[in-house]
MIDO-417728 format. One record per residue (C-alpha): residue in one letter; x, y, z; residue number from 0. Coordinates in steps of 0.02 Angstrom, whole numbers, plus 50000, padded with zeros to 5 digits. Layout:
# MIDO-417728
<pt code="A" px="X" py="Y" pz="Z" pos="NUM"/>
...
//
This chain:
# MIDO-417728
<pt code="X" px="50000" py="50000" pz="50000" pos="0"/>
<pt code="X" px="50062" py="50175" pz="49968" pos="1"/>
<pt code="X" px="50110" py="50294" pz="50098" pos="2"/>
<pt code="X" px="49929" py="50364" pz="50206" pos="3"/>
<pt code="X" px="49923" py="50548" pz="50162" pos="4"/>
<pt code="X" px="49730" py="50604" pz="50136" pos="5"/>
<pt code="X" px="49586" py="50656" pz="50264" pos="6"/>
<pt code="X" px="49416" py="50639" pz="50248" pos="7"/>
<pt code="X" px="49395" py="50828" pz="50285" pos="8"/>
<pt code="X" px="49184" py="50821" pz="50306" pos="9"/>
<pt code="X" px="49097" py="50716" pz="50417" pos="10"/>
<pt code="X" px="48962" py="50700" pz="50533" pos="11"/>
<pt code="X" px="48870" py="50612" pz="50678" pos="12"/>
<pt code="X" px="48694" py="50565" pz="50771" pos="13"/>
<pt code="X" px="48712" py="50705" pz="50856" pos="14"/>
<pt code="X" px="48643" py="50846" pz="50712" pos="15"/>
<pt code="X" px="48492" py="50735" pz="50669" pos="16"/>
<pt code="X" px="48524" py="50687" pz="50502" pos="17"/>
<pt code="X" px="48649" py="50589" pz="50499" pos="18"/>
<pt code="X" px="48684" py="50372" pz="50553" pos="19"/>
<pt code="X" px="48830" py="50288" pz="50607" pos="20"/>
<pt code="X" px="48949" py="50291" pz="50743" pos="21"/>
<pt code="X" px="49132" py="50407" pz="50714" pos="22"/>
<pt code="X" px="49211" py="50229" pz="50731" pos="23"/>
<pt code="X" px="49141" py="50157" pz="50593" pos="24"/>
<pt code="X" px="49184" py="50300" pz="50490" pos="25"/>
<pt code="X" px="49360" py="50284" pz="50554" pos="26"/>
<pt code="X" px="49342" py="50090" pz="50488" pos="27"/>
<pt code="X" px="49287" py="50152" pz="50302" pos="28"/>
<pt code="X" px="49436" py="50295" pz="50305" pos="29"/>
<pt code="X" px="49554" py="50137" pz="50359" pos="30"/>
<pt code="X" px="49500" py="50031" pz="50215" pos="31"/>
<pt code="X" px="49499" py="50183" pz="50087" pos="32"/>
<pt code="X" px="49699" py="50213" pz="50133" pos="33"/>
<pt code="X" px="49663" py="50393" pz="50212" pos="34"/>
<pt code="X" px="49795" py="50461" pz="50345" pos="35"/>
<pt code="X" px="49652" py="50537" pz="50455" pos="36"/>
<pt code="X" px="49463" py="50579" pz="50461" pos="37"/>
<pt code="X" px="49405" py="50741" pz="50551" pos="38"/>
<pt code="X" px="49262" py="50752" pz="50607" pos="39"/>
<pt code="X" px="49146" py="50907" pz="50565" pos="40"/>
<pt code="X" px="48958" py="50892" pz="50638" pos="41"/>
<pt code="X" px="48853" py="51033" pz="50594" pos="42"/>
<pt code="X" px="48866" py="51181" pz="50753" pos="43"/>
<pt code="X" px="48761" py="51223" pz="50895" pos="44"/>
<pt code="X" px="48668" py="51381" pz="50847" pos="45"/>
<pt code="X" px="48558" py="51480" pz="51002" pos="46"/>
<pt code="X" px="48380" py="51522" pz="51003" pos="47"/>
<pt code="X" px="48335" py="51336" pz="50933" pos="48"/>
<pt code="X" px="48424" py="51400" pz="50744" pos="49"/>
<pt code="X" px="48383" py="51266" pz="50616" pos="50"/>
<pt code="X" px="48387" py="51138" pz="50773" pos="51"/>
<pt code="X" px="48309" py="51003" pz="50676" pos="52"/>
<pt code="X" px="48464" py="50979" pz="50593" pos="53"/>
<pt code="X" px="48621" py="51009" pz="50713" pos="54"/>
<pt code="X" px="48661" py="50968" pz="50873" pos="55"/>
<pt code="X" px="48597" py="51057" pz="51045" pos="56"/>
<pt code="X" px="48721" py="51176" pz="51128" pos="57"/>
<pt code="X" px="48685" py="51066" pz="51291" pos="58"/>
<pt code="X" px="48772" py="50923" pz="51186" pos="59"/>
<pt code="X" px="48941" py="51014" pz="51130" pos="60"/>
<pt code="X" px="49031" py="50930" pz="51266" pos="61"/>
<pt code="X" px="48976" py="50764" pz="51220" pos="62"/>
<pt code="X" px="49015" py="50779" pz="51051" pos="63"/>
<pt code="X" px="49184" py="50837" pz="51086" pos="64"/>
<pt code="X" px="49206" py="50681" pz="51211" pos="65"/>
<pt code="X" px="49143" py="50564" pz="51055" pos="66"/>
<pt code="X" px="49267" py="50619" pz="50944" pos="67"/>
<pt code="X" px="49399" py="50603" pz="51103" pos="68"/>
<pt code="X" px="49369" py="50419" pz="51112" pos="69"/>
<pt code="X" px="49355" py="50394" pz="50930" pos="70"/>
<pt code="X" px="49531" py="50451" pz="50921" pos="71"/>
<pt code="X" px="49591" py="50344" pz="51077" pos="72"/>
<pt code="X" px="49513" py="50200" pz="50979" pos="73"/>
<pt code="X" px="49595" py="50217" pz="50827" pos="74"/>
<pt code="X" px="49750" py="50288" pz="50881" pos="75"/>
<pt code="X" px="49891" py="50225" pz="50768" pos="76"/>
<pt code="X" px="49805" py="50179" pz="50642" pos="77"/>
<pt code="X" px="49680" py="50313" pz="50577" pos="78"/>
<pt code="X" px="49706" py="50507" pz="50640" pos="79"/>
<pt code="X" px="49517" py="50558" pz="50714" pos="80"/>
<pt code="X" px="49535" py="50751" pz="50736" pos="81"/>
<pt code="X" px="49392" py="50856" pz="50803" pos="82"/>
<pt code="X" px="49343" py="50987" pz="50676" pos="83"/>
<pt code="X" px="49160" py="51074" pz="50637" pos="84"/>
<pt code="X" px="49031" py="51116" pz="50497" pos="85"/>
<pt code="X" px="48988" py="51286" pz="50597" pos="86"/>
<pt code="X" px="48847" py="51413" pz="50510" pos="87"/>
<pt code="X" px="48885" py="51586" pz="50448" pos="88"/>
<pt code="X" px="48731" py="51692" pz="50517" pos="89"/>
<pt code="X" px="48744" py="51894" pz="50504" pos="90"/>
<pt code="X" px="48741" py="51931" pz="50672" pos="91"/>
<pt code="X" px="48813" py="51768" pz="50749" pos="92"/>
<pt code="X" px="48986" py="51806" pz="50726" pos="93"/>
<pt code="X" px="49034" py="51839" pz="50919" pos="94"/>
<pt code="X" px="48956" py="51673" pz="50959" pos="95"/>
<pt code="X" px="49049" py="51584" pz="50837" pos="96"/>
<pt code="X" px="49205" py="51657" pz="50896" pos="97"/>
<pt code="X" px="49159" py="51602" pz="51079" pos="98"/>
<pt code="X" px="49115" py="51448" pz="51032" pos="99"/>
<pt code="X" px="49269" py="51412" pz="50923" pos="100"/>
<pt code="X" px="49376" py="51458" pz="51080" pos="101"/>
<pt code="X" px="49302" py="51332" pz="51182" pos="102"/>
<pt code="X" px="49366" py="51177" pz="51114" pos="103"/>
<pt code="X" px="49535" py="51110" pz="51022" pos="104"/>
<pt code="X" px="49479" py="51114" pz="50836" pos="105"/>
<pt code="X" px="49583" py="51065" pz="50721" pos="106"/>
<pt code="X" px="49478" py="51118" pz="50563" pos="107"/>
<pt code="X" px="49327" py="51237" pz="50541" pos="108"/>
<pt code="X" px="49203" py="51234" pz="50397" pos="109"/>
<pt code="X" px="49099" py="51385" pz="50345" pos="110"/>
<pt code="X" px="48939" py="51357" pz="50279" pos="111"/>
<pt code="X" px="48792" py="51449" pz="50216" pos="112"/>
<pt code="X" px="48645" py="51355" pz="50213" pos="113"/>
<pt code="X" px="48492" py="51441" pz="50099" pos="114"/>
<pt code="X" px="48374" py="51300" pz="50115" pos="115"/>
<pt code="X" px="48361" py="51344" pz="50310" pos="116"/>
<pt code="X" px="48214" py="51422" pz="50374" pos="117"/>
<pt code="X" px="48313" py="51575" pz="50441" pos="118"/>
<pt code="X" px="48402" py="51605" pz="50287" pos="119"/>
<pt code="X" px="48238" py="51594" pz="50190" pos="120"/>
<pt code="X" px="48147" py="51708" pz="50286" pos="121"/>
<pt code="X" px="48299" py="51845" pz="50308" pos="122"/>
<pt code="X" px="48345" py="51819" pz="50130" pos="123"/>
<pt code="X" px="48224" py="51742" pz="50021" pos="124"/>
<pt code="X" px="48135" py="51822" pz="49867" pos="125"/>
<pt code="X" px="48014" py="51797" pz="49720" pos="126"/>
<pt code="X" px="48182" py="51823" pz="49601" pos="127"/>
<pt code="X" px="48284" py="51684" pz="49635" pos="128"/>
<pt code="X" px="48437" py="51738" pz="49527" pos="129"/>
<pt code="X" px="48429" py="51871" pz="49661" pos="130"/>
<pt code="X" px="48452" py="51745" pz="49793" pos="131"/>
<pt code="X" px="48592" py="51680" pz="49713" pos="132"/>
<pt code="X" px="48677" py="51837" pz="49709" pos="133"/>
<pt code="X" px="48632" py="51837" pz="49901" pos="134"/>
<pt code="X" px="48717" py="51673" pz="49926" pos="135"/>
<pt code="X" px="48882" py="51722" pz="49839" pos="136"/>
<pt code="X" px="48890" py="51872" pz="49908" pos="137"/>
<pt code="X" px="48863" py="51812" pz="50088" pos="138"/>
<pt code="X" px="48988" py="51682" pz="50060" pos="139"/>
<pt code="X" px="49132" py="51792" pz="50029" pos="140"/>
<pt code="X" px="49080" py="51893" pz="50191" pos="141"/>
<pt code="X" px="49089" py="51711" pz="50295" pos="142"/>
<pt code="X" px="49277" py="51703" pz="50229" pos="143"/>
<pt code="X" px="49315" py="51884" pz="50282" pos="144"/>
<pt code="X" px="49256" py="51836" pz="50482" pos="145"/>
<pt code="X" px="49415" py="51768" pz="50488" pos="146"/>
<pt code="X" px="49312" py="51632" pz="50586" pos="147"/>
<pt code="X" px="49339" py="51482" pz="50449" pos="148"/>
<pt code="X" px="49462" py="51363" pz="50377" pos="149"/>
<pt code="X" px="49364" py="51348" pz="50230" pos="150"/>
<pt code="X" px="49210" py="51360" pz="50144" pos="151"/>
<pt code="X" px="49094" py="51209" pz="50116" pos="152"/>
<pt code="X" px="49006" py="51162" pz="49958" pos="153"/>
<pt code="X" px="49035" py="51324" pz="49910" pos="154"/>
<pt code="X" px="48888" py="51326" pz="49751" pos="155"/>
<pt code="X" px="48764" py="51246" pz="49871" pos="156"/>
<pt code="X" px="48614" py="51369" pz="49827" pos="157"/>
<pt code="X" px="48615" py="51292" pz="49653" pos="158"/>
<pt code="X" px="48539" py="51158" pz="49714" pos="159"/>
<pt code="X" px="48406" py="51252" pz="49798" pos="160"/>
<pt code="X" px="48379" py="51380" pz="49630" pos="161"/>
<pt code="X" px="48401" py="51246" pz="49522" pos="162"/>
<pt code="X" px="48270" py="51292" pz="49391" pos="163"/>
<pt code="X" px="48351" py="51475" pz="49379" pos="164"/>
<pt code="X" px="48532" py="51400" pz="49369" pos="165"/>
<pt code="X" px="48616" py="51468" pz="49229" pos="166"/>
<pt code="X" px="48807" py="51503" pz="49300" pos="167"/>
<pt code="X" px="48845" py="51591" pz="49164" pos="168"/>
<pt code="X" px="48726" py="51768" pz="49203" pos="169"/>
<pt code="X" px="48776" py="51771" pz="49367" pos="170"/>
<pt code="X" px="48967" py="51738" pz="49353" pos="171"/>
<pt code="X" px="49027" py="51916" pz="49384" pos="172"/>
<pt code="X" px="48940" py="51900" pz="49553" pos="173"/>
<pt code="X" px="49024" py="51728" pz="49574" pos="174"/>
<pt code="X" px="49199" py="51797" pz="49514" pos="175"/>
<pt code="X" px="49165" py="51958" pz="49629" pos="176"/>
<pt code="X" px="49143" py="51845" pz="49784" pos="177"/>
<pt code="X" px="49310" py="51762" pz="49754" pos="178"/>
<pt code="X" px="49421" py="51912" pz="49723" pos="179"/>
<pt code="X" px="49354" py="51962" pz="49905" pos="180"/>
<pt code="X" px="49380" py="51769" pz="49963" pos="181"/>
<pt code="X" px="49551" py="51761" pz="49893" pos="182"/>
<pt code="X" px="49627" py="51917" pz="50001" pos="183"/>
<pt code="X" px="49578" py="51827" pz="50139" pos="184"/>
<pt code="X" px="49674" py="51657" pz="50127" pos="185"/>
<pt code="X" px="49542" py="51551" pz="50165" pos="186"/>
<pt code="X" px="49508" py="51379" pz="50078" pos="187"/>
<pt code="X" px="49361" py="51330" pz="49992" pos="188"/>
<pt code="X" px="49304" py="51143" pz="49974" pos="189"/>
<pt code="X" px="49287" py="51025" pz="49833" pos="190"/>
<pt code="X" px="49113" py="50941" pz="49902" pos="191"/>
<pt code="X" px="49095" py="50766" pz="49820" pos="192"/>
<pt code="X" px="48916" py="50760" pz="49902" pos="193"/>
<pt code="X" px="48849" py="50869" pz="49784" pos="194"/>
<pt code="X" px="48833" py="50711" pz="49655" pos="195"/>
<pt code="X" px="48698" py="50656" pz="49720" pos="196"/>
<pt code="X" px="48586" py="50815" pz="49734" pos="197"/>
<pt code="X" px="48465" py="50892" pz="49633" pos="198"/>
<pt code="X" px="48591" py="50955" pz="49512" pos="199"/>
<pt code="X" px="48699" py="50804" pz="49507" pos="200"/>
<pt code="X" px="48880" py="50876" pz="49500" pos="201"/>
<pt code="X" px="49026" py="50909" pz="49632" pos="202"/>
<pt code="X" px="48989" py="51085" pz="49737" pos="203"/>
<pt code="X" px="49080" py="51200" pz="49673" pos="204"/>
<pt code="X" px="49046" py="51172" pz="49455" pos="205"/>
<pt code="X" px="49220" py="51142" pz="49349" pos="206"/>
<pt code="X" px="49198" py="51326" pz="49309" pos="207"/>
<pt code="X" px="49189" py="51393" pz="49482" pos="208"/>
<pt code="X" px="49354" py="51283" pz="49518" pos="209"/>
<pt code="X" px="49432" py="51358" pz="49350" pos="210"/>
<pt code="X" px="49410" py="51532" pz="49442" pos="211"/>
<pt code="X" px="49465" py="51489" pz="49594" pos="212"/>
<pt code="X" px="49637" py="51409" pz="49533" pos="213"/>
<pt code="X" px="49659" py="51559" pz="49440" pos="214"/>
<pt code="X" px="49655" py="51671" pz="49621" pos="215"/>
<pt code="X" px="49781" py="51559" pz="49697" pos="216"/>
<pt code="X" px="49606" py="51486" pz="49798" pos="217"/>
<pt code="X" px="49688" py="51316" pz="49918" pos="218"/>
<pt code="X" px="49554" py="51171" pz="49902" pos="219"/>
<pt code="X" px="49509" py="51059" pz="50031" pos="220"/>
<pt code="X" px="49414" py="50889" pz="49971" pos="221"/>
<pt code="X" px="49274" py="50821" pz="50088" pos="222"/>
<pt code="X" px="49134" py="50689" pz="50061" pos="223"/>
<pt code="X" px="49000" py="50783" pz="50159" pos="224"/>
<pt code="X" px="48960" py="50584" pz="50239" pos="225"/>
<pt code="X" px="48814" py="50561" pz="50355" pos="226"/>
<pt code="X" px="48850" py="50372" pz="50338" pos="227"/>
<pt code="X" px="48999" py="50274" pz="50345" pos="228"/>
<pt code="X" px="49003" py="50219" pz="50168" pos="229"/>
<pt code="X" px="49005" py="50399" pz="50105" pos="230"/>
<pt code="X" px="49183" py="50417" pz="50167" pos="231"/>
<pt code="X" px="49300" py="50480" pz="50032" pos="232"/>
<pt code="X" px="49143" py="50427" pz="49900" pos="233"/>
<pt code="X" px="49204" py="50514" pz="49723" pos="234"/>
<pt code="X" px="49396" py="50567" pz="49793" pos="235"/>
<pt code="X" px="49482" py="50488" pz="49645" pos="236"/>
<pt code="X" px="49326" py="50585" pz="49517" pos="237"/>
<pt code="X" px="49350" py="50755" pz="49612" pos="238"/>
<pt code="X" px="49552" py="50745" pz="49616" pos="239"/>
<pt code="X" px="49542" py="50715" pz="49424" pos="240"/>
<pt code="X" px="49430" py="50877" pz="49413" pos="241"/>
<pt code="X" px="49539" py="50982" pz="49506" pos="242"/>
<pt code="X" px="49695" py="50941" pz="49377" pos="243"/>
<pt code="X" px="49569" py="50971" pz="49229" pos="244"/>
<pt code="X" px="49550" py="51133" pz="49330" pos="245"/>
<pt code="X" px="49726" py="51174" pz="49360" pos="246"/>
<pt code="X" px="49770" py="51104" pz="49510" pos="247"/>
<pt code="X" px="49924" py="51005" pz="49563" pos="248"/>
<pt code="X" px="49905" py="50992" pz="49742" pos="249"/>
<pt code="X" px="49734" py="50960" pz="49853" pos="250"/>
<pt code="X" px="49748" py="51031" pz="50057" pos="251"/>
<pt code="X" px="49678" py="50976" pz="50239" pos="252"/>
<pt code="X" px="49687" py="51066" pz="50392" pos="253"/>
<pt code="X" px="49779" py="51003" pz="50564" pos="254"/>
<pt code="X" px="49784" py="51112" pz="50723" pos="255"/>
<pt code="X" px="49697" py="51265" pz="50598" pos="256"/>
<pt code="X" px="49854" py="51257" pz="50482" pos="257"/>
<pt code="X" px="49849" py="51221" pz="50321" pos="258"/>
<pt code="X" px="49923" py="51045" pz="50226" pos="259"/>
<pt code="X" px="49967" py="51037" pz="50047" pos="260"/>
<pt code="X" px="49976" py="50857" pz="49956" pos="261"/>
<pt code="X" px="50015" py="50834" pz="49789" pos="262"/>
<pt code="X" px="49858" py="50765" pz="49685" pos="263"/>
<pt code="X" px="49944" py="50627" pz="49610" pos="264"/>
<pt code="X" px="50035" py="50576" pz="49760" pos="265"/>
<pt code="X" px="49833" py="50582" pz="49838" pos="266"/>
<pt code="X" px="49794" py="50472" pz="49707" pos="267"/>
<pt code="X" px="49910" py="50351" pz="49707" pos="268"/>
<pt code="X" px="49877" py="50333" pz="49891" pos="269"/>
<pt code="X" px="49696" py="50274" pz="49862" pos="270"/>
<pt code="X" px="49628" py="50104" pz="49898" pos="271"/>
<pt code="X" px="49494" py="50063" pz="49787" pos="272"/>
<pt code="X" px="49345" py="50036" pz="49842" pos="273"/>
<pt code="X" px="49283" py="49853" pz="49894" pos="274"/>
<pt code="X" px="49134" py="49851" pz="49776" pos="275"/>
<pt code="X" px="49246" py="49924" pz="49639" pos="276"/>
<pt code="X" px="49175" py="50088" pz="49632" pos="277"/>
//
């Protein structure tokens, strides 16, 4: 077997509702797949019952943290478990993030804007959904300027949501507008292989979107998005061809908030196919 280098960079637990499996047996999948490490990233807390339906409780922060603690005694030496987070950008939440990101040893932080969410929808929402769009965008380059995040998760996500207005093309002076401001900052933005198997079946962000974002210098982390097992690393060897037809040589993961660089085909080449062949 090649040398262990990748992470599964997005995963989840029980714990935010929508999701099935223990960490461990994600652990066992990353093992089988060759990855160095999984990190764990359940979706954050949020106050005033904030989408609760699909994250965890803030009166369950400490258990979550002591799940991922004994996942990583449990699999110590043979798959790195790191405690990381999925947390929302909110206008207006920002000192609470930053509290709650101080409480706790993460080792990676996702940003995420989430427009199907009730409280984006009503704060945000309009008849003109190419306006929404523009929303999104724009709102995502503002989560990367917080200074809060490691990256930024399925960074197209509101096509999926929009998807019979979704015509890239009209709005990509917004999208190209929202990078300039993202790439200042330094901040990642994620390769999402989850986005396959939504209603616009292709990786979040489109091949475009990546084109742009190699062309700003943007780092890329890769992350299945898995709320089971099985999803671990689904479509890694797909999205690491992508980001070479986009211009990328290397692919990055985050350890203690600091940034990792591998080289794509060293990534590649440290890939264990998948038992079913896929």
């Amino acid at each position: 077997m090649s040398q262990r280098i990748l992470y599964e960079s997005h995963s989840h637990t029980t714990l935010c509702n929508h999701a099935v499996g223990e960490p461990t047996e994600y652990a066992a999948v990353a093992y089988d797949r060759g990855l160095k490490g999984l990190i764990v990233t359940c979706h954050n807390p949020m106050p005033n019952r904030f989408s609760h339906h699909v994250r965890m409780r803030e009166d369950q922060f400490d258990e979550y943290v002591d799940l991922v603690a004994r996942t990583t005694d449990e699999w110590n030496g043979r798959v790195d478990v790191r405690l990381g987070l999925e947390a929302d950008y909110f206008e207006g939440h920002e000192s609470y993030l930053e509290k709650q990101l101080s409480s706790a040893v993460f080792h990676f932080v996702l940003g995420s804007v989430h427009p199907q969410i009730q409280e984006f929808r009503a704060k945000y929402w309009q008849a003109d959904e190419v306006e929404v769009q523009r929303t999104y965008f724009r709102l995502l380059a503002q989560s990367a300027e917080t200074g809060l995040f490691d990256s930024l998760a399925h960074p197209d996500l509101v096509k999926n949501h929009t998807a019979n207005v979704w015509r890239p093309a009209e709005i990509m002076d917004d999208i190209r507008a929202s990078l300039d401001r993202i790439a200042v900052t330094g901040v990642a933005m994620e390769l999402n292989t989850s986005g396959l198997n939504k209603t616009i079946s292709e990786m979040n962000p489109f091949p475009r979107m990546l084109t742009e974002m190699r062309q700003r210098n943007i780092p890329v982390t890769l992350g299945a998005d898995a709320h089971e097992p099985n999803r671990v690393s689904d479509g890694y060897e797909q999205a690491l061809q992508i980001l070479m037809e986009c211009g990328y040589d290397r692919v990055s993961f985050f350890l203690e908030r600091r940034r990792n660089d591998v080289l794509i085909s060293d990534a590649l080449e440290s890939l264990v196919a998948r038992s079913d062949g896929s």
